[in-house]
TIPA-182272 format. One record per residue (C-alpha): residue number from 1; residue in three letters; x, y, z. Coordinates in nm, 2 decimals, m for minus. Layout:
BEGIN
(NUM ALA (X Y Z))
...
This chain:
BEGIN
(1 UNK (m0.45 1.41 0.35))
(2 UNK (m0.27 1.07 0.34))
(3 UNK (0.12 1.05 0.41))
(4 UNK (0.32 0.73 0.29))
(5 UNK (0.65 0.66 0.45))
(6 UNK (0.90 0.34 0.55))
(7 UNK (1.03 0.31 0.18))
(8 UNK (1.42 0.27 0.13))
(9 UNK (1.71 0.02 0.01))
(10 UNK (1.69 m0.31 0.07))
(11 UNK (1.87 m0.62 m0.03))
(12 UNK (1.63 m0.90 m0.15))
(13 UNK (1.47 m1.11 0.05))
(14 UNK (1.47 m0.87 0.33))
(15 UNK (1.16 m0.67 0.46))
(16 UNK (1.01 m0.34 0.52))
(17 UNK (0.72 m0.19 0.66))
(18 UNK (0.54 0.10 0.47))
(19 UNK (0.27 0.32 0.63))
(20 UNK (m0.02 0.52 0.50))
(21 UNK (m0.12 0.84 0.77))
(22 UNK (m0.40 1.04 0.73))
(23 UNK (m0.45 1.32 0.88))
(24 UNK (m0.75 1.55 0.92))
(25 UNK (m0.98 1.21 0.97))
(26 UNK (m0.97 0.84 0.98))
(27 UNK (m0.95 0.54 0.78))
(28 UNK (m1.31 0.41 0.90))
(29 UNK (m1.51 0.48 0.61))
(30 UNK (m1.25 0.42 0.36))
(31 UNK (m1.09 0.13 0.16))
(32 UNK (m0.72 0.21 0.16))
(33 UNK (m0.56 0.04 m0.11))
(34 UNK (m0.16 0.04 m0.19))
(35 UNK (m0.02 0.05 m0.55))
(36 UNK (0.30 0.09 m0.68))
(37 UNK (0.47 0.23 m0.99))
(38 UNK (0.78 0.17 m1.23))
(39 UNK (0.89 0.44 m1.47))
(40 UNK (0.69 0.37 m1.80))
(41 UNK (0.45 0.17 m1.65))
(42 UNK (0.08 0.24 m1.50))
(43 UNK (0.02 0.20 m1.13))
(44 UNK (m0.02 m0.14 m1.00))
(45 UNK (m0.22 m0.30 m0.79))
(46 UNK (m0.06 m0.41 m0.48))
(47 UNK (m0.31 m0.48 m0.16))
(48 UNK (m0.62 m0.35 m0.01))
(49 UNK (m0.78 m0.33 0.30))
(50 UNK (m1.19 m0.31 0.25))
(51 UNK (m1.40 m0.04 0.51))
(52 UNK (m1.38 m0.19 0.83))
(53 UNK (m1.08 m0.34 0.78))
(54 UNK (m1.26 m0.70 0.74))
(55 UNK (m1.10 m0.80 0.40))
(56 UNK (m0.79 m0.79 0.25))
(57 UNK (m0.69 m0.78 m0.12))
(58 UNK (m0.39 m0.89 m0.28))
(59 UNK (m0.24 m0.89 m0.60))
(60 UNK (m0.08 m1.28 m0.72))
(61 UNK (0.27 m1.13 m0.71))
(62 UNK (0.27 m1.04 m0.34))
(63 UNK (0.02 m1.27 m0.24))
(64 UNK (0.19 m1.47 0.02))
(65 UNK (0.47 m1.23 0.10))
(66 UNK (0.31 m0.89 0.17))
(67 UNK (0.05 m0.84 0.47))
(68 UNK (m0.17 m0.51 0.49))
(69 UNK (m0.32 m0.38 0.83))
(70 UNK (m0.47 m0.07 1.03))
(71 UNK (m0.34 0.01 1.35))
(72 UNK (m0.66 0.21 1.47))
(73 UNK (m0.46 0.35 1.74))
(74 UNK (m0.19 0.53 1.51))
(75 UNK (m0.45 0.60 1.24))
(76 UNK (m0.22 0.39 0.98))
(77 UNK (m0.25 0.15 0.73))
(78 UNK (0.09 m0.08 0.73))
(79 UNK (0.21 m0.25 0.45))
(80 UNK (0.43 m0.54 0.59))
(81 UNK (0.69 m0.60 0.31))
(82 UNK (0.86 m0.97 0.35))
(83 UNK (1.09 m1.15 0.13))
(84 UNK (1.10 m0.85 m0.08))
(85 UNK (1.24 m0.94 m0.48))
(86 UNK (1.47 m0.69 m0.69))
(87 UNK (1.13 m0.69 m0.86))
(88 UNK (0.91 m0.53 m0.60))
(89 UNK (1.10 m0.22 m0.66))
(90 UNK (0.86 0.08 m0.72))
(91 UNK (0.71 0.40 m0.59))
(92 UNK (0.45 0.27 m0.36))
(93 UNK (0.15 0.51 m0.29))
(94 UNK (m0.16 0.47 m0.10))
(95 UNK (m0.51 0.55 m0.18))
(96 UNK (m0.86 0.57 0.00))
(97 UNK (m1.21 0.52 m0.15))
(98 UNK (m1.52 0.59 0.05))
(99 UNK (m1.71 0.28 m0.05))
(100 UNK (m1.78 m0.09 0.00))
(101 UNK (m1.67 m0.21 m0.27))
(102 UNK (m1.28 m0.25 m0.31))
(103 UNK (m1.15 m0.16 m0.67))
(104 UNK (m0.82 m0.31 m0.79))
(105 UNK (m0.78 m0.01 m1.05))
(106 UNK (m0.65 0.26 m0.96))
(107 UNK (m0.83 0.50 m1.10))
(108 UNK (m1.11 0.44 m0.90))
(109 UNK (m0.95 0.59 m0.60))
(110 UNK (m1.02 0.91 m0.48))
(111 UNK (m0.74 1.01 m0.21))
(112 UNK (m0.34 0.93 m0.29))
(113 UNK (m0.04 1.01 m0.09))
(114 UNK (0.24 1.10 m0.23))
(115 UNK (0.45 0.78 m0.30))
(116 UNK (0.77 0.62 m0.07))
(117 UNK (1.05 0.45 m0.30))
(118 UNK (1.16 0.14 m0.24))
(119 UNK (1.45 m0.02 m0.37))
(120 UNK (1.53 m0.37 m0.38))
(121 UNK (1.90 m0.50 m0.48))
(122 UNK (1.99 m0.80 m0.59))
């Protein structure tokens, strides 16, 4: 099971830090992706961290501004949120594939948690 947290309110250009737990195994064999979601719209790409943790993925909208990681120890996959835009607000969710291959869609994903809001003012 995965378990997204770290979403709240934040004015932009601040930060945040979202993580993705799971629990009942590890992140080894997976690609763990993040998307998020607007009411209306389909679930966006957001970043993606390949098996292994050797490449990272990001969509040109956060490129630049948002970093994803694993911290092996805590069995988490961070989503390092900087200079955050009134824009970038969305329920964020994380997602894990066992393959080698990172999709961007997210359909291709097998595993989701169940989403962290965050909010960005203006």
């Amino acid at each position: 099971q995965l378990q997204a947290s770290g979403g709240g309110l934040v004015q932009a250009g601040g930060f945040l830090r979202l993580s993705c737990a799971a629990s009942g195994g590890t992140f080894s064999r997976y690609a763990v992706a993040w998307f998020r979601q607007v009411p209306g719209k389909e679930r966006e790409f957001v970043a993606a961290l390949s098996r292994g943790g050797g490449r990272t993925y990001y969509s040109d909208s956060v490129k630049g501004r948002f970093t994803i990681s694993s911290d092996n120890a805590k069995n988490t996959v961070n989503l390092q949120m900087n200079g955050l835009k009134p824009e970038d607000t969305a329920v964020y969710y994380c997602a894990t594939k066992n393959t080698a291959v990172v999709p961007t869609t997210s359909s291709l994903y097998d595993y989701w948690g169940q989403g962290t809001l965050v909010t960005v003012s203006s």
